[in-house]
C-alpha positions in Angstrom: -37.2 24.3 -2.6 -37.8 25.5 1.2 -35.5 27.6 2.3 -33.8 26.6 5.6 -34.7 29.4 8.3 -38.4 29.7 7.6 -39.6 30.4 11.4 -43.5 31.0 12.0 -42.6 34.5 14.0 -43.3 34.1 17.8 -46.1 36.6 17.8 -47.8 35.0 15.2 -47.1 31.5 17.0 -49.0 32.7 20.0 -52.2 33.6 18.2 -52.6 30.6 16.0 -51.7 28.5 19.1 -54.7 29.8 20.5 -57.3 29.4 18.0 -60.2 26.9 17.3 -58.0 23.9 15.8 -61.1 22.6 14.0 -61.0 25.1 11.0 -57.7 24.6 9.7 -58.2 21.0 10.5 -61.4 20.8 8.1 -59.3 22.6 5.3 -56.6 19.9 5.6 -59.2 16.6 5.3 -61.0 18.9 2.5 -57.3 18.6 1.3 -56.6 14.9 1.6 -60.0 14.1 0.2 -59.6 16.0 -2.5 -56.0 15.5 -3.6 -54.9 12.1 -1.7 -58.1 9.8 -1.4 -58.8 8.9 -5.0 -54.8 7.9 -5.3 -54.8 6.0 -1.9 -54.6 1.8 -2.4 -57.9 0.2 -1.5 -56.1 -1.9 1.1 -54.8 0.7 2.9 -57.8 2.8 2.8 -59.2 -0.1 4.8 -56.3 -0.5 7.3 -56.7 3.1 8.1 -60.5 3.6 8.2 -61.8 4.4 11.9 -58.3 5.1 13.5 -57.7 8.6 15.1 -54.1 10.2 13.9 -53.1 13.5 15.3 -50.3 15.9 13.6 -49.0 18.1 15.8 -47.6 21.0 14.0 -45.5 22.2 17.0 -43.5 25.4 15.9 -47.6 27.0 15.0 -48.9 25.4 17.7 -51.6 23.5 15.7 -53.0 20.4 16.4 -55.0 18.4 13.6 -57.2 15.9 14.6 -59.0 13.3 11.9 -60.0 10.2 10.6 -61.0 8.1 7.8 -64.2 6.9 7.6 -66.7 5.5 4.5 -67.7 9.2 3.7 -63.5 10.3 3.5 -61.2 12.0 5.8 -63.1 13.9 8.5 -61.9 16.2 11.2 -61.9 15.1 14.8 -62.2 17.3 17.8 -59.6 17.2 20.4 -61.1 14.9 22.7 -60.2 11.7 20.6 -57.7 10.0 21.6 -55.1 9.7 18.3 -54.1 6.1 17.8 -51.3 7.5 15.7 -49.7 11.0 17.0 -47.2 12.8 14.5 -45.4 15.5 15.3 -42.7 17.9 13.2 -42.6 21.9 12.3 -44.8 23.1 9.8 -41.9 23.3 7.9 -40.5 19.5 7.9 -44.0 18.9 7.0 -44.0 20.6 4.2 -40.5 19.3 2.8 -42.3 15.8 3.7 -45.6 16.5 1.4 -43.7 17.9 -1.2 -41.1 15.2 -1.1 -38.0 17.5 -0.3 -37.3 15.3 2.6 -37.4 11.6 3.4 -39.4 10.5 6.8 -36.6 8.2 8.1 -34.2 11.2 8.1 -36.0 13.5 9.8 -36.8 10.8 12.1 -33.1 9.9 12.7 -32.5 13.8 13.3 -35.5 13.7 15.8 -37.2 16.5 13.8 -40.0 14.0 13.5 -41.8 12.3 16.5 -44.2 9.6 15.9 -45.9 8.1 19.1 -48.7 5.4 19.8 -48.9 2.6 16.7 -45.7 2.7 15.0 -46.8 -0.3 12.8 -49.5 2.2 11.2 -47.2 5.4 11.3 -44.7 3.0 8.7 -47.5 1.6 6.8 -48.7 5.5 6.1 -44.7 6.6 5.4 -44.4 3.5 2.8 -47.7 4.1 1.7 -47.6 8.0 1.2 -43.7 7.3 -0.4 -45.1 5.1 -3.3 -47.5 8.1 -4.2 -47.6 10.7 -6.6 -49.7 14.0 -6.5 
């Protein structure tokens, strides 16, 4: 369980704000390729293939651009526009990937911010809330 008061420290906040975003975001799609991909429906796979999401990890200052294509998950650079932009603390992410916290409530507690196609955003949270790792 995560403890409550983990806070990335300010300094450190300012440097990784700073820094390429396409590393960390290439270790994340290595991730979800390796780990999510080969659990993911079929049908969703196809309903997500070719759209732009965007996590915003906003107490690091991180943003991770990516998208599915035939090949897997693969990292964007910043100048794709996200059809789907999510946005929490590195924190509420990890409550949400490790199932320690439900989507909805940190949505009702505006910890979570989801902005352009809502319709895909729900059909990701429903998706990702039927699988197990």
């Amino acid at each position: 369980m995560l403890p409550d008061n983990l806070v990335c420290p300010a300094p450190l906040r300012a440097i990784l704000g700073r820094l390429p975003q396409f590393p960390p975001t290439w270790l994340f799609v290595a991730g979800l390729n390796a780990l999510l991909k080969p659990r993911l429906p079929d049908d969703f796979l196809a309903a997500l293939a070719g759209k732009p999401i965007r996590l915003n990890v906003i107490d690091v200052g991180m943003t991770l651009n990516f998208m599915l294509t035939a090949q897997g998950f693969r990292a964007l650079g910043a100048r794709h526009a996200p059809q789907l932009a999510v946005s929490a603390s590195a924190q509420d992410f990890m409550r949400l990937a490790l199932k320690q916290e439900d989507a909805d409530t940190l949505f009702f507690k505006r910890r979570l911010l989801m902005e352009g196609d809502t319709e895909l955003g729900l059909l990701i949270k429903n998706t990702l809330d039927t699988v197990v790792l």
